[in-house]
C-alpha positions in Angstrom: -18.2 10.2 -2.9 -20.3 7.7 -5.1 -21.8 4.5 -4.3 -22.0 1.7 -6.6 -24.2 -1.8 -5.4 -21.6 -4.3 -6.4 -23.8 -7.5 -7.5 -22.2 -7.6 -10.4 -19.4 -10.6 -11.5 -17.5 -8.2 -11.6 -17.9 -7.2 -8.2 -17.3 -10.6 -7.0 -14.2 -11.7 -4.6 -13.7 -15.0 -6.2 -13.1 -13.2 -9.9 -11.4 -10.3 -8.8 -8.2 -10.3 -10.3 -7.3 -9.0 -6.6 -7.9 -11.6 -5.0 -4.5 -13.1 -4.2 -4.0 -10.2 -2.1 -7.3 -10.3 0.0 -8.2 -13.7 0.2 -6.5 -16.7 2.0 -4.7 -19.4 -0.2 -6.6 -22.7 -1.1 -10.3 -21.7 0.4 -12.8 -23.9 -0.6 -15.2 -22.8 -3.7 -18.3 -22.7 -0.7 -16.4 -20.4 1.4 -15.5 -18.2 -1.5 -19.4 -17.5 -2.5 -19.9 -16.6 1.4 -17.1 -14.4 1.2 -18.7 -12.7 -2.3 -21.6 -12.0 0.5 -19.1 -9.7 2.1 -18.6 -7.4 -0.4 -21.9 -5.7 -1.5 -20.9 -2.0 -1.9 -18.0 0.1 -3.1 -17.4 3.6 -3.2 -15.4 5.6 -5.7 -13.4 8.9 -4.5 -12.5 11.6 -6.6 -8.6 12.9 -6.5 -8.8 14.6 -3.0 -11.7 12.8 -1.5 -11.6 11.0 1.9 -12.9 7.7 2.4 -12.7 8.3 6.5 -11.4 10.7 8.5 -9.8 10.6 12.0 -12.6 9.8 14.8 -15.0 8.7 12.8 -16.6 5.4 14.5 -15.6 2.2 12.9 -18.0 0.7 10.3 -15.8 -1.5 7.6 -12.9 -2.1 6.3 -12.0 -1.1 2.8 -9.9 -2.7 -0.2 -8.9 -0.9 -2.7 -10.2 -1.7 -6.4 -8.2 0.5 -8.3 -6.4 3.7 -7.9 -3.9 4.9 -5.0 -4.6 6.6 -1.8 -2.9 7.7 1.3 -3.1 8.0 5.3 -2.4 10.6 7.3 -2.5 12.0 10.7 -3.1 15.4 11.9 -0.9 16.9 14.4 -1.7 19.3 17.2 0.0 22.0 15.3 -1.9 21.7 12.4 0.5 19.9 10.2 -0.1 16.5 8.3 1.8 13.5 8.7 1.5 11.2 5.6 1.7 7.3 7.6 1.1 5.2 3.9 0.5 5.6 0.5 -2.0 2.0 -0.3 -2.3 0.1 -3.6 -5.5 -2.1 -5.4 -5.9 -5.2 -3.3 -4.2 -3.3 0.3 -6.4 -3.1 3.2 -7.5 0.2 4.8 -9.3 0.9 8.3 -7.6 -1.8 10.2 -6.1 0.9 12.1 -9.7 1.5 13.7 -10.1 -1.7 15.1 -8.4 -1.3 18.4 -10.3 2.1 19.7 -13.2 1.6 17.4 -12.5 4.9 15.2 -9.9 5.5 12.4 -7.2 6.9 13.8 -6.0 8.7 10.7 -7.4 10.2 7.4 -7.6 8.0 4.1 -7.7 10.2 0.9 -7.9 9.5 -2.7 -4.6 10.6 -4.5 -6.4 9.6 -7.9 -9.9 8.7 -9.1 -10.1 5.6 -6.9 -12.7 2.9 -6.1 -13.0 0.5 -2.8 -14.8 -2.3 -1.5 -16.6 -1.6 1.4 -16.5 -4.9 4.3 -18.4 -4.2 6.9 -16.4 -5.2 9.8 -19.2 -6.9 12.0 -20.7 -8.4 9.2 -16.8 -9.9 8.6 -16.4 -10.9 11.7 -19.7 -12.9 11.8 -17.9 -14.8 9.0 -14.7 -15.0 9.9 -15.8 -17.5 12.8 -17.2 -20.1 10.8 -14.4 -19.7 8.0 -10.8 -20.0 10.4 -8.9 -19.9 7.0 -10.7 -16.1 6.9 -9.7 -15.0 10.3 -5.9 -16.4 9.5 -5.5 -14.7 6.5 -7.0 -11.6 8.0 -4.2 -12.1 10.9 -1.5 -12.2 8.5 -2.5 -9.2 6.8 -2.6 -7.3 10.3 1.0 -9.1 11.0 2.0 -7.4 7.5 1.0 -4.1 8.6 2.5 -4.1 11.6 6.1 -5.3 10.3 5.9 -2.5 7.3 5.1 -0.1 9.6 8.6 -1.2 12.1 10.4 -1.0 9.0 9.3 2.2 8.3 10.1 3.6 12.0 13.4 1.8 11.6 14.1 3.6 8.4 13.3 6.6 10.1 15.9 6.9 12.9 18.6 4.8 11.3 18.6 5.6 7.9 20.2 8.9 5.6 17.6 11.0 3.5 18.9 9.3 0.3 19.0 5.5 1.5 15.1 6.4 2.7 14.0 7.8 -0.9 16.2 4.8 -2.6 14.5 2.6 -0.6 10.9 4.0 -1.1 11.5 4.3 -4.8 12.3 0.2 -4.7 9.6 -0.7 -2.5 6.8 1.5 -4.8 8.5 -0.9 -7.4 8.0 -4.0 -5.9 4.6 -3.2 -4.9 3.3 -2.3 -8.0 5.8 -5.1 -9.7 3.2 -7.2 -7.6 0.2 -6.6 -9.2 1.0 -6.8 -13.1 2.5 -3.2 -13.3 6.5 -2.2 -14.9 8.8 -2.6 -12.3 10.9 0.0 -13.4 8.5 2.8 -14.6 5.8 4.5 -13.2 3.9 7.5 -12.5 4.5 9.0 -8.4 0.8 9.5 -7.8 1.7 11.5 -4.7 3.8 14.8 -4.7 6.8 15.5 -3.1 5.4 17.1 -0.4 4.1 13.9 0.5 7.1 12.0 -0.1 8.5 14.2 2.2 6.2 13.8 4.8 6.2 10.7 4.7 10.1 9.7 5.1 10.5 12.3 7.2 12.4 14.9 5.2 12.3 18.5 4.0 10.7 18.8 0.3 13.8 20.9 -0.9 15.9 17.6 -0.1 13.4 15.4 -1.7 13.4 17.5 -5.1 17.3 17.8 -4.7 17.9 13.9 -4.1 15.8 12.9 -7.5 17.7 15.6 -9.0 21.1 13.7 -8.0 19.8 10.0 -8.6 18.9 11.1 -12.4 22.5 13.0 -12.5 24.2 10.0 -11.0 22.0 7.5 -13.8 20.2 5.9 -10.7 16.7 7.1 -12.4 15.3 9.0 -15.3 12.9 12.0 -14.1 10.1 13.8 -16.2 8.0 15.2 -13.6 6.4 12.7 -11.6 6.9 10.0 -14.1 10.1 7.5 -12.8 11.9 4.9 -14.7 14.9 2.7 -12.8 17.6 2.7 -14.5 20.6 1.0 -11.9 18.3 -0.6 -10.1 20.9 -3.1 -8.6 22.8 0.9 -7.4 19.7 1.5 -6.4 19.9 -1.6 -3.8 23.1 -0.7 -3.0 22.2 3.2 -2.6 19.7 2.0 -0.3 21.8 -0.7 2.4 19.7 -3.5 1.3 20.4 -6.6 -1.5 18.6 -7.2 -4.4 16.0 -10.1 -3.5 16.2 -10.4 -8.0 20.0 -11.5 -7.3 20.9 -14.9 -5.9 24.4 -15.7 -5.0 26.0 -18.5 -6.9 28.2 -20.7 -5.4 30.8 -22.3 -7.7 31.3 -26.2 -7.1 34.7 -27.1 -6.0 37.1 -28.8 -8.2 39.2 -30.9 -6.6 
């Protein structure tokens, strides 16, 4: 794990091409240069590096610069549970807030870098800047109602309406931050998929197999191209936010 002093333009909130996803909407140009005061490290993690792992006491939060990584939590019989797979400008650590420890494992699923905000040092600014605390308030909010969805999706949904709709939502997400929103490269594996949605990794492989068959997706390892994404919707129970119902005018 390598640690890089960020006073650098480069390194600043208020030109980081991120920043619609960290910063509150409309600050004014003097709150932005004390929020550049935040940010004053990063750290960049090798494929299979962890950032923080489970119990280890609460020092920052952490945005991601670039790169992909996940959370996971280690059960008593020695298994891991894969809880999220995060994108550049998402928000890890919040989740050590409560108890004052992480209460999972963050891990680099590529070469990845992150901005390190040390938490008392954010909230020392986040009471004189209330637009700071609100935004960081709806980005807890946002966590919290992902992660309902997800526990919805979990004991209401079939294996292939939870892969349909993780395959969408990956879209959308990276759709989000310039990306294709019908290709991309799966930087995590299928065993992770699996833990993650809650299914076995034979069912994983065999429901990619039948969405290619079926001309839902094309396949080539762990590279993914939509190709029916509105069947894709409609695999997965939920509309198409792209689609808009038109309502004819009557004609009397």
């Amino acid at each position: 794990m390598n640690y890089t002093n960020s006073d650098v333009p480069s390194g600043k909130c208020s030109v980081c091409v991120l920043g619609q996803f960290c910063l509150p909407v409309g600050i004014s140009p003097s709150d932005i240069a004390k929020i550049d005061t935040l940010v004053k490290e990063r750290v960049h993690l090798q494929k299979g590096e962890s950032l923080y792992r489970h119990g280890d006491p609460l020092s920052a939060v952490y945005s991601i610069r670039f790169g992909t990584l996940k959370t996971e939590y280690g059960l008593e019989d020695g298994r891991q549970q894969v809880i999220g797979f995060h994108l550049p400008g998402e928000i890890l650590g919040l989740d050590g807030i409560g108890d004052g420890s992480y209460q999972s494992e963050a891990i680099a699923l590529e070469e990845s870098e992150v901005c390190i905000i040390r938490y008392e040092a954010f909230e020392d600014l986040a009471r004189q800047i209330p637009e700071l605390q609100k935004q960081f308030h709806r980005i807890l909010s946002r966590e919290l109602t992902q992660d309902q969805r997800h526990l919805l999706s979990l004991g209401s949904l079939r294996a292939e309406e939870r892969l349909a709709s993780f395959l969408l939502n990956l879209s959308q997400r990276l759709a989000a931050r310039g990306y294709l929103n019908n290709e991309f490269d799966l930087r995590m594996s299928r065993v992770e998929i699996g833990s993650y949605l809650g299914i076995q990794i034979e069912t994983v492989s065999r429901m990619l197999s039948r969405f290619a068959e079926s001309g839902l997706i094309q396949i080539k390892q762990r590279h993914i191209k939509l190709i029916d994404v509105d069947g894709l919707y409609q695999l997965a129970g939920i509309q198409n936010p792209e689609r808009t119902v038109q309502i004819k005018p009557c004609v009397s």
